[in-house]
Structures are given as structure tokens and as C-alpha cells.
C-alpha positions as CSV (number, residue, x, y, z in Angstrom):
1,X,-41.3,58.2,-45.3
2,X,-40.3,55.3,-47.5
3,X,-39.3,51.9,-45.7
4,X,-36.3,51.0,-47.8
5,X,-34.0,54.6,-48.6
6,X,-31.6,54.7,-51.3
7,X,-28.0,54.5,-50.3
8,X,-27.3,58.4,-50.2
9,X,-30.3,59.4,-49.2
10,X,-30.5,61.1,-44.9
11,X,-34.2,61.4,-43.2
12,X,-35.7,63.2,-40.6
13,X,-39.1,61.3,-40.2
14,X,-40.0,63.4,-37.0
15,X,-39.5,66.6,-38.4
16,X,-41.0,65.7,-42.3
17,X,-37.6,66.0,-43.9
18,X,-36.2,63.4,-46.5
19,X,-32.9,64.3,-48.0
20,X,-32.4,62.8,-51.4
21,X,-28.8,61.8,-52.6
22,X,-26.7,63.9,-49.8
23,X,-22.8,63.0,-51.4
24,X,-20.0,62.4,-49.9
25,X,-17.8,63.9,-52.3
26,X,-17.8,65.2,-55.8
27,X,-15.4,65.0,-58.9
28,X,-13.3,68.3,-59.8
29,X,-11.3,67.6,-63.0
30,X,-11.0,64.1,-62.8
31,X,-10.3,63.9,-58.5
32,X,-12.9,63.3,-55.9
33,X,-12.9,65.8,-53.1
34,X,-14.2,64.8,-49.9
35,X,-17.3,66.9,-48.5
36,X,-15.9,66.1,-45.5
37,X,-12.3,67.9,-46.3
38,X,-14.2,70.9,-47.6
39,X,-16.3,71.7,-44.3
40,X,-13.4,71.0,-42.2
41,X,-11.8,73.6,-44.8
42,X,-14.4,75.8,-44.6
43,X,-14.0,75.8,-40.6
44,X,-10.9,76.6,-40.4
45,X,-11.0,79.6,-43.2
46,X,-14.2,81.0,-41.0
47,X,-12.8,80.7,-37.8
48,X,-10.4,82.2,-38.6
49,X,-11.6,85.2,-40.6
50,X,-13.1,85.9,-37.1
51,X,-10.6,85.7,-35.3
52,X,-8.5,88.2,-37.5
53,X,-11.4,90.4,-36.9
54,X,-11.3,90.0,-33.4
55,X,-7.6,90.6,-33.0
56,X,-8.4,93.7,-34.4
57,X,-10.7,94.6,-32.7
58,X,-8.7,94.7,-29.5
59,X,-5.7,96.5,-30.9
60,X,-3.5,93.7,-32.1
61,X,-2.1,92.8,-35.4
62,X,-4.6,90.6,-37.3
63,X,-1.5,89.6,-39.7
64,X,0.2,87.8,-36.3
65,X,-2.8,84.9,-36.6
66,X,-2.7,84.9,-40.0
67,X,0.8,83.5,-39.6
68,X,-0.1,81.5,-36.7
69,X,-2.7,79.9,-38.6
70,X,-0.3,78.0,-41.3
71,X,1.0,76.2,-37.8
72,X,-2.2,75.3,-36.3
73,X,-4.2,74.2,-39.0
74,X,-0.9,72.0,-39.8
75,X,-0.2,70.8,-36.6
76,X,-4.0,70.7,-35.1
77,X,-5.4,68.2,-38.3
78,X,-1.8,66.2,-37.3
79,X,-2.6,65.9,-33.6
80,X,-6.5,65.5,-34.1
81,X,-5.3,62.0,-36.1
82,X,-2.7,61.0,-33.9
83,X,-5.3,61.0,-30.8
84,X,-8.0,59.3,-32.7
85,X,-5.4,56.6,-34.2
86,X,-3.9,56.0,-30.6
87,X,-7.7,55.4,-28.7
88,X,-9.0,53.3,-32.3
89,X,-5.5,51.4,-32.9
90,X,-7.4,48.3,-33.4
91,X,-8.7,49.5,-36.9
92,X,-5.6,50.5,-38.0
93,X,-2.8,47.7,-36.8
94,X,-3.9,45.8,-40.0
95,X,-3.0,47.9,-42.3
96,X,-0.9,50.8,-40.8
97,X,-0.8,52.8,-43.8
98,X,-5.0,53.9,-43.8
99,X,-3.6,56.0,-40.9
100,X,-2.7,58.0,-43.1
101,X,-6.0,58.1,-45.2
102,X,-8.3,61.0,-43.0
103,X,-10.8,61.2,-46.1
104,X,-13.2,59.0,-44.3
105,X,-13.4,60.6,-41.3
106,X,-11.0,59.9,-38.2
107,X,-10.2,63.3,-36.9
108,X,-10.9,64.0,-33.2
109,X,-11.9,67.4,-31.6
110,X,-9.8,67.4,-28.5
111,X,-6.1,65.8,-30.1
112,X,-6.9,68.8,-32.4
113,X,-7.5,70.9,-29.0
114,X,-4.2,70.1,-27.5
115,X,-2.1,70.2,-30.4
116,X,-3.5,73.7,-31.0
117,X,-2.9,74.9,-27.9
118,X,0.5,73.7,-28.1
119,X,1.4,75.1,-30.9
120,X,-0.1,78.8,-29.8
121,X,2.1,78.3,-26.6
122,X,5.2,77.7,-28.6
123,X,4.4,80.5,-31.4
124,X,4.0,82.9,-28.7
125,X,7.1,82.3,-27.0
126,X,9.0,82.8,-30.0
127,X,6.8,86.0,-30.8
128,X,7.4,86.8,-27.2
129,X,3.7,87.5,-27.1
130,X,1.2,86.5,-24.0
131,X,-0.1,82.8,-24.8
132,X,-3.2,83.6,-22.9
133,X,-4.0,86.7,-25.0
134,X,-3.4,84.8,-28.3
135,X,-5.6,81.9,-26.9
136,X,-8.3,84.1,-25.9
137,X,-8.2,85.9,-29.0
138,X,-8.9,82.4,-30.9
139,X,-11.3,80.8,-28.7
140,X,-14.2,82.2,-30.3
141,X,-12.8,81.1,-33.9
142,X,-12.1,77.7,-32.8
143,X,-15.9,77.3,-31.1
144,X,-17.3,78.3,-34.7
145,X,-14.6,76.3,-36.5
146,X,-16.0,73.1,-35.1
147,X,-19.5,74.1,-34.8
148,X,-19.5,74.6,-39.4
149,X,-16.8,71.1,-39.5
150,X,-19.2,68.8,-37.3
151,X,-21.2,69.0,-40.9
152,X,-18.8,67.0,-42.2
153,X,-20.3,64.2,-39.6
154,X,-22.9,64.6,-41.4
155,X,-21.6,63.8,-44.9
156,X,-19.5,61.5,-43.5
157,X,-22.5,59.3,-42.3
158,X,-20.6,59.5,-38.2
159,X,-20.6,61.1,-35.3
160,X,-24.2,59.7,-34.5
161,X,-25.8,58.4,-31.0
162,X,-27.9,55.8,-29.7
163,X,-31.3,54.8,-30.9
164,X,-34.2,57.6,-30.5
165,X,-37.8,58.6,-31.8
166,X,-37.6,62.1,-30.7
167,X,-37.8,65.3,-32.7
168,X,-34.8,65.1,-34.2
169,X,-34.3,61.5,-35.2
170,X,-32.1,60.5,-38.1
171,X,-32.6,57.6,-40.7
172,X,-29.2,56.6,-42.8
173,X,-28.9,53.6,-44.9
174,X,-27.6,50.6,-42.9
175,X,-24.9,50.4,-46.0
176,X,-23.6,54.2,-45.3
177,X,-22.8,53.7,-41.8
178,X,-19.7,51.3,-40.0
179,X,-20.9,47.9,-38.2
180,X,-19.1,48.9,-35.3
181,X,-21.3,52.3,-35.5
182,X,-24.7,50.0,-34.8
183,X,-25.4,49.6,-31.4
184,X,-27.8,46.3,-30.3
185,X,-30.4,48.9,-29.2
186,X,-30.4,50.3,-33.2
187,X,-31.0,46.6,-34.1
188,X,-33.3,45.9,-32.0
189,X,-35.6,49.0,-33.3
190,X,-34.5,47.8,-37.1
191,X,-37.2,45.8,-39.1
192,X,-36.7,43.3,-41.8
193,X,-38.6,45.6,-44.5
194,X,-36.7,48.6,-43.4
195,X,-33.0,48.9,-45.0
196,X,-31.8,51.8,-42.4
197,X,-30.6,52.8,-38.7
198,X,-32.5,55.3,-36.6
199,X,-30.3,57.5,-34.7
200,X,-29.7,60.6,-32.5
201,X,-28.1,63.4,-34.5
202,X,-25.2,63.7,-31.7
203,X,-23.2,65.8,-34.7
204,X,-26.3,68.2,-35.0
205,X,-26.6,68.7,-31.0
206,X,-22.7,69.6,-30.8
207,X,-23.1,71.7,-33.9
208,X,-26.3,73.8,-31.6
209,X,-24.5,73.5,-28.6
210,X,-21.3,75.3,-30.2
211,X,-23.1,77.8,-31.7
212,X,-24.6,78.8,-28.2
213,X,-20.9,78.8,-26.6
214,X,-20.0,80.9,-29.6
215,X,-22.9,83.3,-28.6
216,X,-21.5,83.3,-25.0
217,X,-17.9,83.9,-25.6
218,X,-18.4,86.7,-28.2
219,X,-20.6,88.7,-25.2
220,X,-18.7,87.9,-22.5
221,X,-15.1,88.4,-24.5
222,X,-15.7,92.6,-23.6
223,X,-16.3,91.6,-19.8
224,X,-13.5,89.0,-19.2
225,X,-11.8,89.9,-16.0
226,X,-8.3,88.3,-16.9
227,X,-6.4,86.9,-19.3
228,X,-7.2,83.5,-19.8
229,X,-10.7,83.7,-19.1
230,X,-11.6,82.9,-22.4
231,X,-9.8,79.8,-23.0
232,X,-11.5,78.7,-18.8
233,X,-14.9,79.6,-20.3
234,X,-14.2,77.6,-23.6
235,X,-12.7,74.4,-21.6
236,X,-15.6,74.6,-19.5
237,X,-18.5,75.3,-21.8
238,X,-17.4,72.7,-24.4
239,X,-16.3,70.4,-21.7
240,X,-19.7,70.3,-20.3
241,X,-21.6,69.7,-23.6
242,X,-18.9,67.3,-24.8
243,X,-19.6,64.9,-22.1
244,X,-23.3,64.3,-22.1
245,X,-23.3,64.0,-25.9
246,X,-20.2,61.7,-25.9
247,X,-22.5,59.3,-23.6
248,X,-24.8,59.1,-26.5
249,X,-22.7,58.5,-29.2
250,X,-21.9,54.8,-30.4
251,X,-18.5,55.3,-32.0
252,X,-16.6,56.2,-28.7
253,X,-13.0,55.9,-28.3
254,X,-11.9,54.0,-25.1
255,X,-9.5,54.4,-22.3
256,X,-7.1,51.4,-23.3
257,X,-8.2,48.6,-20.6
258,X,-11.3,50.0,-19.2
259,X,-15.0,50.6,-20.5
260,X,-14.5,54.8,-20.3
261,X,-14.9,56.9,-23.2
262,X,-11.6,58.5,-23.2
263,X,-13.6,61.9,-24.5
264,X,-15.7,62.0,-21.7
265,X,-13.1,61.9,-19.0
266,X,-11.3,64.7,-20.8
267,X,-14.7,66.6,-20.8
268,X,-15.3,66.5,-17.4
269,X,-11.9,66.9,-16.7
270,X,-12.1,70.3,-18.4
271,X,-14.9,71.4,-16.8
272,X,-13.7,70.9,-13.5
273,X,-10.3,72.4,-14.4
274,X,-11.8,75.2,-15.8
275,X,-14.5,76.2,-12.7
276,X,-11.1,75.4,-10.0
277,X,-9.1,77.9,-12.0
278,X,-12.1,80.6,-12.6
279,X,-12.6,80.0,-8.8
280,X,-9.0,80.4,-7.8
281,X,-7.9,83.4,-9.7
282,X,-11.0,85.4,-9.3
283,X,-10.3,85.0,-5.5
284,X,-7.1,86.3,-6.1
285,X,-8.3,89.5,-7.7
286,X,-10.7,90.2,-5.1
287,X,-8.3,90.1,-2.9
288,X,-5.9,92.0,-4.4
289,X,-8.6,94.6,-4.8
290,X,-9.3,94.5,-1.1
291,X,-5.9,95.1,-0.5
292,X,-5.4,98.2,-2.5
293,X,-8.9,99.2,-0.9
294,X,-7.3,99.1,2.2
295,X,-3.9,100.0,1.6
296,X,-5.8,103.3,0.5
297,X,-8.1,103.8,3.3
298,X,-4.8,103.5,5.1
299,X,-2.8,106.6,3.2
């Protein structure tokens, strides 16, 4: 591996791989187009091809999320900024208008999250459809969604953790990457002949991880024993990942006042949410099982 990289160039060292002039965008007619617009694009069209099929699948009308999905991809890239604007504020209060600029990056999983499942509660009420069987429906979809749009981390030169030498180290030009993205460990590993960072891939281990919750969800979506499973098993699968590999990462977005990575609370939050609730209600069915049992034995 070369000791100084040119600026677009991504490394593996660990696993032999050098990447040679990765882009961030490219030129279409006289306008550059983000990479990072594209994946996210190509998410959302994915996800939600699957989730038509899905719908399908299990007897409802595929054209209902095809409707639903003007409103979420709307609403879910508006409340994905708003919650990384609000926990990074400090960035922007010089020059308000870049909040408006989501080229660069900016977007954050779980304002997208909310904002989603917002807008599938309201669409449903108006459909006056069940909002747990539309969100189960989707849940898949919006697994596989972020699993292809954490690429555009990748592109995007973010999304990375601490310092590492492990298998999957990652090498990026010192000039790709924010200042506030280096962390004193990455320095302290950084030589004076060397012109790059050496990071953990945190992008690439979410990208694994939700490709394994996707593999869960799709299996288990036949078995689910209520409505609303599927969005208990998402909160708590994703939950759980989220909040180990939001400890690694460097660019974390703080709860205002304190040293906690506002993503991690949420994560773990989720995942305790999600196991109460899975506890709860399948305790309710067992009893309610019981009781027919009985009220059976009884007749």
C-alpha cells in the first residue's frame, strides 16, 4: 500500500484492496449529481419494490404503498435533516441556509425513522387501514433501504469509527474527511509520511448488520404472531446494532448539554421498548389462549 494516497482514492490495507479514484459525484449534461443522492435513491426505489411485492404477497393492494411512498420518501428525507440539524446546530448557525444543502451528507437514520412512521400512521388513518399492518408490511423494505443508502457513507467519505488495524480497516485521504471527523486516537496512529486516516468501516458493519436483520424479518414475517411484531423486531434488531456501532463512530450527534450520543440512547431505548412490548403482548395471547382452552374444557 502506498504511504501518501491520492485524494479520491479508499484502501483496505488488511484485506489487499486499494480503490483508485472512488467519486463523489459525476457530471450529467452539464450538473453534478451526488453519488450520495443516487444510493439514497436507489434505497428507497429497492425497498420499496419489495415492499410492493410483499404487500402482495399477503393479499393487499401493492398500488396502496406505491402511493404511500410519494409521502414518505418526502416527509422521511425532511425529518431525517431536521434531526440531524437540531443535534449538529453548531455547524449550521453560521450560515443557516447550508441546512438546506443535504448533498454532502447530513441525513440521519432515525429522524428519517420517526418521520416515517408518522406519516404511515397518518396515511393509514385517512385510508382507514391498520397502521400496524402497513408498518409491518414496510419494515423489511426500510431494513434493505438503509442497508444499499449507508453506501453513500461510503462516497461521502462519513459515517466512519474510531482508529483500528483489524480486518476491515479503512484508509481515506486526510483531505476527504471533516476535522471534526478525526479523533486524537486517529492522530496519534497518523505519521508524518503518511497523508491519510485509518478507520473502522462503521458504514460497512451497519450495511452487514442490516442485511442480516433483513434475512430475519423476511423468515420470521410468515411466523409473526401479531400485528406489530414486525415493526417490535425491527426497533429491536436495529436498535441493538445501532448502539454498539454508534459508540465507535467519531461523528456522533450529542444530547444538547451532556456527553451522550443522542443515537445511542434512542437505540437502546428501542430495544428495550421493543423486548417490554414483545413481552407484554405475547403474555396477553397466551392468556387469552388459556382462557378459551378453558372456557372450552368447561362447555
Amino acid at each position: 500500500m502506498p504511504d501518501i494516497m491520492e485524494k479520491m482514492d479508499i484502501a483496505f490495507p488488511n484485506l489487499n484492496i486499494y480503490l483508485r479514484n472512488v467519486p463523489k459525484s459525476f457530471d450529467v449534461f452539464g450538473f453534478t449529481i451526488a453519488l450520495y443522492g443516487v444510493i439514497i435513491g436507489l434505497g428507497f426505489l429497492l425497498g420499496l419494490l419489495l415492499i410492493a411485492k410483499l404487500a402482495k404477497k399477503t393479499g393487499q393492494d401493492p398500488d396502496e404503498y406505491w402511493d404511500l411512498a410519494i409521502y414518505l420518501i418526502i416527509f422521511s428525507i425532511i425529518g431525517a435533516r431536521i434531526y440531524y440539524v437540531l443535534f449538529a446546530w453548531d455547524s449550521y448557525k453560521s450560515n443557516p441556509i447550508s441546512v438546506f444543502n443535504i448533498r454532502n451528507g447530513g441525513l440521519a437514520i432515525y429522524g428519517g425513522v420517526i418521520a416515517g412512521f408518522i406519516t404511515i400512521y397518518v396515511y393509514s388513518r385517512i385510508k382507514k387501514k391498520s397502521f400496524l399492518r402497513y408498518a409491518d408490511t414496510i419494515m423489511p423494505g426500510l431494513v434493505l433501504g438503509q442497508a444499499i443508502g449507508r453506501w453513500g457513507n461510503f462516497t461521502n467519505r462519513e459515517v466512519f469509527g474510531e482508529y483500528t488495524d483489524g480486518l476491515f480497516a479503512m484508509r481515506l485521504p486526510i483531505e476527504m474527511v471533516r476535522a471534526s471527523d478525526i479523533s486524537e486516537l486517529m492522530r496519534e496512529h497518523m505519521s508524518t509520511s503518511t497523508n491519510y486516516i485509518q478507520v473502522s468501516p462503521t458504514f460497512l458493519y451497519e450495511c452487514l448488520w442490516n442485511v442480516a436483520l433483513l434475512i430475519i424479518l423476511l423468515v420470521y414475517l410468515k411466523h409473526k404472531k401479531f400485528d406489530g411484531e414486525m415493526i417490535l423486531l425491527y426497533l429491536g434488531g436495529y436498535g441493538l446494532g445501532r448502539a454498539w456501532i454508534e459508540f465507535v463512530r467519531t461523528d456522533q450527534l450529542y444530547i444538547p448539554g451532556t456527553h451522550v450520543p443522542v443515537s445511542m440512547a434512542l437505540a437502546i431505548a428501542c430495544v428495550i421498548f421493543a423486548v417490554v412490548c414483545e413481552i407484554v403482548v405475547r403474555g396477553k395471547l397466551i392468556k387469552s389462549k388459556a382462557s378459551v382452552h378453558d372456557n372450552d374444557k368447561s362447555e
